[in-house]
C-alpha positions as semicolon CSV with decimal commas, in nm:
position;residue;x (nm);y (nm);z (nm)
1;X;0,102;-0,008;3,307
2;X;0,451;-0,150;3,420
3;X;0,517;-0,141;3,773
4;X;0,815;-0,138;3,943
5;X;0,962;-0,486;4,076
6;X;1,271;-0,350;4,288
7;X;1,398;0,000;4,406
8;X;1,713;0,101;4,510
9;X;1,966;0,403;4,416
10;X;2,278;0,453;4,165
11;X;2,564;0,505;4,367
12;X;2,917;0,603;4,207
13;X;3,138;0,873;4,382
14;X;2,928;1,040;4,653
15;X;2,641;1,072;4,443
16;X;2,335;0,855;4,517
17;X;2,015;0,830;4,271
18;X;1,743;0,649;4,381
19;X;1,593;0,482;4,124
20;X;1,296;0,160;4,048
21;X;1,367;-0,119;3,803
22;X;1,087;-0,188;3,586
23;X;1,126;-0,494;3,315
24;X;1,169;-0,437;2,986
25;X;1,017;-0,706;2,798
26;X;0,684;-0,895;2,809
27;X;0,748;-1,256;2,704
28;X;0,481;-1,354;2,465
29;X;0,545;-1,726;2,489
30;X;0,229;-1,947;2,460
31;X;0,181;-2,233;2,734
32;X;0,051;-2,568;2,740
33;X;-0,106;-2,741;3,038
34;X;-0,031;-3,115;3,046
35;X;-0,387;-3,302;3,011
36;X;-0,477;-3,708;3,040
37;X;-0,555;-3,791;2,727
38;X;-0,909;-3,978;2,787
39;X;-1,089;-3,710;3,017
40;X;-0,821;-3,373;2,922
41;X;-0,763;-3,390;3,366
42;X;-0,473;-3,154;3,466
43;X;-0,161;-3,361;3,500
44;X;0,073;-3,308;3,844
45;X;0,407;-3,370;3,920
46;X;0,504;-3,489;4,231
47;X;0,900;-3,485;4,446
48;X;0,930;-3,824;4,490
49;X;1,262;-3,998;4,580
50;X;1,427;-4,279;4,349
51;X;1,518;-4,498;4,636
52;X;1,157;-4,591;4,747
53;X;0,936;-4,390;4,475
54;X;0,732;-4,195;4,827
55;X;0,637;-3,820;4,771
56;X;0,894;-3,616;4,991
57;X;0,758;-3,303;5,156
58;X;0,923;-2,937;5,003
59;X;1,030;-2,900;5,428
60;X;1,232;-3,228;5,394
61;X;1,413;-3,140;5,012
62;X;1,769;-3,057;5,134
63;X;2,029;-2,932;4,808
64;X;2,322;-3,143;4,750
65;X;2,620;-3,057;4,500
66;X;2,763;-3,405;4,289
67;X;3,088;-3,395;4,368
68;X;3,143;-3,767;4,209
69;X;2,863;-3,971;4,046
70;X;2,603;-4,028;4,298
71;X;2,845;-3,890;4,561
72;X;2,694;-3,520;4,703
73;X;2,784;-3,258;4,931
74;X;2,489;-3,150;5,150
75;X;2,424;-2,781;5,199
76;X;2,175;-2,647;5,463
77;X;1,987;-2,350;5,400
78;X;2,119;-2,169;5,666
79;X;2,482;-2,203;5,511
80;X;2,347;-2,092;5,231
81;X;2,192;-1,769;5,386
82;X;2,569;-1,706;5,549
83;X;2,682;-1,679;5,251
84;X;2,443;-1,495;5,051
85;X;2,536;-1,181;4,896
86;X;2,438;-0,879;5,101
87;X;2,131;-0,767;5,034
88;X;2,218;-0,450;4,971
89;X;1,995;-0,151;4,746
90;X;2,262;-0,018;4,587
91;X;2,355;-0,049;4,231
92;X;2,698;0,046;4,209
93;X;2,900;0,190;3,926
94;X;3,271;0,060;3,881
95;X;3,361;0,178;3,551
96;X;3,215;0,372;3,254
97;X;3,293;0,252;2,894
98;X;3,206;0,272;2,517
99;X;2,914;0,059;2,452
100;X;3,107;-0,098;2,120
101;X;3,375;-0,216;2,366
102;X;3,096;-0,444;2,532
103;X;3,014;-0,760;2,283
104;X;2,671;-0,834;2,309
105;X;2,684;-1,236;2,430
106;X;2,758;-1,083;2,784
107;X;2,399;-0,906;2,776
108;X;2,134;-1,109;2,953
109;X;1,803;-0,955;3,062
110;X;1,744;-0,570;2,988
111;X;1,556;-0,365;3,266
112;X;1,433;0,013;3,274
113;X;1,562;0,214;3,557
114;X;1,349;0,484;3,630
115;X;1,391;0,809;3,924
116;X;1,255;0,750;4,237
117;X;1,002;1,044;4,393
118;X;1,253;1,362;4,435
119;X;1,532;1,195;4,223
120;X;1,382;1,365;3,905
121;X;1,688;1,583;3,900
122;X;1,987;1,372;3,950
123;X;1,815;1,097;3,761
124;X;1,786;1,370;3,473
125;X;2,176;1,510;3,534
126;X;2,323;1,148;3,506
127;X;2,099;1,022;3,230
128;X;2,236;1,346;2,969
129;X;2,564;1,309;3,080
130;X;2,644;0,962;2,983
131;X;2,411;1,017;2,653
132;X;2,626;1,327;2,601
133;X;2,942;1,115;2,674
134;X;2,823;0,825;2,515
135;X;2,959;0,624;2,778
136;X;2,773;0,265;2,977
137;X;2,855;0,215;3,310
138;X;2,932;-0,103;3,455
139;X;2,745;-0,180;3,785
140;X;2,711;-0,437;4,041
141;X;2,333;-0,497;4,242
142;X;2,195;-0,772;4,361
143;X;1,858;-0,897;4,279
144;X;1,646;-1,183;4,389
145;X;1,930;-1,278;4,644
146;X;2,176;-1,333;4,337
147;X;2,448;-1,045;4,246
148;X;2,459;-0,945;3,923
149;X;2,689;-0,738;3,664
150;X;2,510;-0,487;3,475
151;X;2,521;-0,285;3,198
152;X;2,365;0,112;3,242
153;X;2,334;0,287;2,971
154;X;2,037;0,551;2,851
155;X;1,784;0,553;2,589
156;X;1,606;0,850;2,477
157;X;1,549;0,963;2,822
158;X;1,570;0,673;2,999
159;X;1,823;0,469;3,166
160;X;1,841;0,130;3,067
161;X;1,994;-0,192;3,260
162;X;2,125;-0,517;3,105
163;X;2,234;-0,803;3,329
164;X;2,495;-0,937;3,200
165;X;2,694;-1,251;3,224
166;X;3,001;-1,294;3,378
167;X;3,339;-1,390;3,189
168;X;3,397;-1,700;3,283
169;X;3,036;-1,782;3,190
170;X;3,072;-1,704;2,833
171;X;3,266;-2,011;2,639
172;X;3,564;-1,883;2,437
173;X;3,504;-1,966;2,076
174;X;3,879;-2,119;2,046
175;X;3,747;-2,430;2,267
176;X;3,423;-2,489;1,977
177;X;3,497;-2,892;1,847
178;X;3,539;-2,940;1,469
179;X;3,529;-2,539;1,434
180;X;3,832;-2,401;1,254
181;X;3,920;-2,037;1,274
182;X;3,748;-1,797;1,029
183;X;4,089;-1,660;0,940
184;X;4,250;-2,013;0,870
185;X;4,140;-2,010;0,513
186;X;4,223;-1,859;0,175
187;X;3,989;-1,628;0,096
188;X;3,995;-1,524;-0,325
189;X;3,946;-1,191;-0,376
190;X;3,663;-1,198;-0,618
191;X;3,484;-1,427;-0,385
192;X;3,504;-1,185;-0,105
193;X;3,394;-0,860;-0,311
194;X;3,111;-1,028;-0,413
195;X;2,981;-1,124;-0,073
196;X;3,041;-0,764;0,025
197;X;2,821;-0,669;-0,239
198;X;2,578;-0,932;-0,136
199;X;2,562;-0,766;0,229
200;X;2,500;-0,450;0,119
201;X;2,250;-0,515;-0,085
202;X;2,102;-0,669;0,213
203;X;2,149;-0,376;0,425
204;X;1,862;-0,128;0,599
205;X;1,780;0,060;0,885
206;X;1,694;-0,186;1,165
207;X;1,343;-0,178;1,224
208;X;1,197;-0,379;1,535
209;X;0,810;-0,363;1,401
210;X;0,939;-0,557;1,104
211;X;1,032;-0,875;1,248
212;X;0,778;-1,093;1,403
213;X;0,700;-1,433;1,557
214;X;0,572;-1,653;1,263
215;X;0,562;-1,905;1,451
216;X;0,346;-1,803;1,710
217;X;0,121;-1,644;1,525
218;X;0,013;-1,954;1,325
219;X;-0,007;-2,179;1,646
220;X;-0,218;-1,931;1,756
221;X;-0,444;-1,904;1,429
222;X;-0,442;-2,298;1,528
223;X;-0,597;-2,299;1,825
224;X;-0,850;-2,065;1,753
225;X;-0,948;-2,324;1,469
226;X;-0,972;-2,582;1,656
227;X;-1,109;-2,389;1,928
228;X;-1,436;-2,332;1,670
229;X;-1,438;-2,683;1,617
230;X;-1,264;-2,715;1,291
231;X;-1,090;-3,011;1,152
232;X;-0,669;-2,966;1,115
233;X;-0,539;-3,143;0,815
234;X;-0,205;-3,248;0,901
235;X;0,056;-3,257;0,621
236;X;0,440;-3,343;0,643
237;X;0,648;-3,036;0,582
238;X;0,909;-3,053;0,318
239;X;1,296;-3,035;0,477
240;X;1,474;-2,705;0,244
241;X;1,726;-2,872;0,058
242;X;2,057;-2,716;-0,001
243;X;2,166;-2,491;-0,323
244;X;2,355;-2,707;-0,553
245;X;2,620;-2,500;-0,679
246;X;2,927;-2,613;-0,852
247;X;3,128;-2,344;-0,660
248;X;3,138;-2,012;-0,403
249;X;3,123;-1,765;-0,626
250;X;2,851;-1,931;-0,831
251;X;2,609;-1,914;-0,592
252;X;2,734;-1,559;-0,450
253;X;2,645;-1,492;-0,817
254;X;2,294;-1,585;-0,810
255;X;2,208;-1,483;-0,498
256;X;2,303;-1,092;-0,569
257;X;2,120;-1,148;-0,910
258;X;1,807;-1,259;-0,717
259;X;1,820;-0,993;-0,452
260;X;1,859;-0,749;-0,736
261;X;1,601;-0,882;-0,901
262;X;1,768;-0,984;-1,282
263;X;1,823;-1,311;-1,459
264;X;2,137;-1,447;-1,524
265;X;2,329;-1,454;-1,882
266;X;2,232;-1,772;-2,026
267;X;1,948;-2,017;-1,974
268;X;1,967;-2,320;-1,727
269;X;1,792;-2,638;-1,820
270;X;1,743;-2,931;-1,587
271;X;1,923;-2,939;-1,220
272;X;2,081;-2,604;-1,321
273;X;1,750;-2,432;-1,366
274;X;1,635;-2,596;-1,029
275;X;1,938;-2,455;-0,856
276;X;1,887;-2,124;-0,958
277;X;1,547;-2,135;-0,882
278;X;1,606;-2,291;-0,530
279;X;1,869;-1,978;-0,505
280;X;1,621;-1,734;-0,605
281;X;1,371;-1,827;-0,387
282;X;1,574;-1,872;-0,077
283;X;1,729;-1,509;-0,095
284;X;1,401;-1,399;-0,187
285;X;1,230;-1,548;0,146
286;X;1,576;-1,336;0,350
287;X;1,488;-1,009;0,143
288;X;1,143;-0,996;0,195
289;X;0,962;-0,705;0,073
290;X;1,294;-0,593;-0,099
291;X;1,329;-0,856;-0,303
292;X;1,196;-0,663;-0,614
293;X;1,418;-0,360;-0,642
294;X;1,408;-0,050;-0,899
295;X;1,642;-0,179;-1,213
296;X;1,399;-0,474;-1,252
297;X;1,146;-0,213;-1,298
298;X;1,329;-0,029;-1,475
299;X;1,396;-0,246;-1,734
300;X;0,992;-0,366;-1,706
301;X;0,938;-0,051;-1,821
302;X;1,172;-0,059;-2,125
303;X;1,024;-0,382;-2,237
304;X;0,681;-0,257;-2,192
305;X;0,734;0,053;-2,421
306;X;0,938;-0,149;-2,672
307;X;0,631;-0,368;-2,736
308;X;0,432;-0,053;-2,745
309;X;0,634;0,092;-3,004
310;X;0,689;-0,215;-3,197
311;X;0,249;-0,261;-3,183
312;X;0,238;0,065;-3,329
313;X;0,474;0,034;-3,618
314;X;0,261;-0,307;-3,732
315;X;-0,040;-0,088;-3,730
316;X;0,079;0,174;-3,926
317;X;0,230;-0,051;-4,177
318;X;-0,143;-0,244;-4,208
319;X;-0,272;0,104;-4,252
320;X;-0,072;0,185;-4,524
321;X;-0,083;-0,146;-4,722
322;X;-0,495;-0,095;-4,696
């Protein structure tokens, strides 16, 4: 059961909703301890300073800012307190706006907000209006001594909030090195139907339960192996290598022929072959389970009764010759 790590109300005109913030995710990350080697003893770190290599005490760790190499400004924690943003338990609502006018770098950490005892009401009141409206609000609140920006907005029925990043935090794509504008390039035509097709052929319903840590799972299936005692051959994984393709629209060709399961006119032999092959398997392996789709059956099927009817024919004919 979640419990709640702050409280506070929703404040925007003269209405007030007190409300808890609960987290919203459970980080499944797996952690190592750091071990000696010989004897598997826990590891420490200690604070000790470069100039002599002696452990300082936490009491005596003041925070500098490098304003020059090696040159800091020294910043007591009482200054720091002056300045700290008030700790106030409000989060406050400044504007409501479409949620597809937010882009989703400037989310951060999502949070559920939940009514506080006798807020049932309000909490209710707000929660269908904006789901009604299908507006977010944008808040401030701070948390853990830090103010934040947020993003409310309800689920089902439950309000949701997103911290989210300031703009000056977020680095404008324009100032990426070596990265040319999408739009900089001539696009053919042909080329760009055929990716479009390629999408949706790739497109579903978004399903959360179908993607999962792979990853995790196996270095958990990893320790448990070793954890019963049993010996881990190692073996070097192979790098992917790249689809040779002697241009765009030959591989957009082969990929939509793989996701839709058919072979291409003509047969390949040598590198060709491989390429396809490599192609295949790669938009296979991004398909998943919908890899195979229903014209491949399909034309299984034809096949299938084509050899049927041919089988029967030959036995007829024997039948009749005897």
């Amino acid at each position: 059961m979640a419990r709640a790590i702050w409280s506070g109300s929703i404040s925007f005109g003269l209405l007030n909703v007190p409300v808890k913030l609960y987290s919203a995710v459970s980080k499944q990350t797996i952690r190592f301890r750091e071990l000696r080697e010989d004897d598997g003893s826990r590891v420490r770190h200690k604070r000790v300073a470069e100039e002599d290599g002696k452990e300082v005490p936490y009491e005596k760790i003041v925070k500098g800012y490098e304003v020059t190499p090696e040159q800091y400004v020294l910043i007591t924690k009482d200054e720091l307190e002056e300045i700290d943003p008030k700790k106030t338990r409000a989060i406050e609502i400044k504007d409501f706006v479409d949620l597809d006018d937010i882009d989703p770098i400037y989310f951060e950490h999502p949070y559920y907000l939940g009514p506080d005892k006798g807020a049932e009401k309000a909490y209710a009141l707000l929660t269908k209006a904006m789901r009604d409206e299908r507006k977010v609000a944008i808040a401030r609140f701070v948390l853990r001594n830090k103010e934040h920006l947020a993003a409310i907005r309800p689920l089902e029925n439950v309000l949701t909030l997103t911290t989210m990043r300031f703009a000056d935090e977020v680095v404008p794509a324009d100032q990426l090195d070596g990265v040319e504008p999408a739009d900089g390039r001539k696009l053919e035509k042909a080329e760009l139907d055929m990716a479009k097709q390629l999408i949706g052929s790739l497109t579903t319903d978004f399903e959360a339960d179908k993607y999962h840590d792979e990853y995790r799972e196996e270095l958990l299936a990893l320790i448990e192996r070793k954890a019963q005692g049993k010996k881990i051959a190692v073996q070097p994984s192979e790098e992917p290598k790249p689809t040779k393709a002697p241009d765009l629209m030959a591989a957009l060709e082969e990929s939509l022929a793989a996701v839709r399961g058919e072979d291409l006119a003509g047969e390949e032999s040598g590198d060709g072959a491989k390429d396809k092959k490599t192609s295949k398997a790669a938009t296979s392996r991004a398909k998943g389970s919908k890899a195979k789709s229903k014209p491949k059956a399909k034309s299984k099927s034809k096949s299938s009764s084509k050899k049927s009817g041919s089988g029967g024919r030959r036995k007829a004919a024997a039948k009749s010759r005897s």
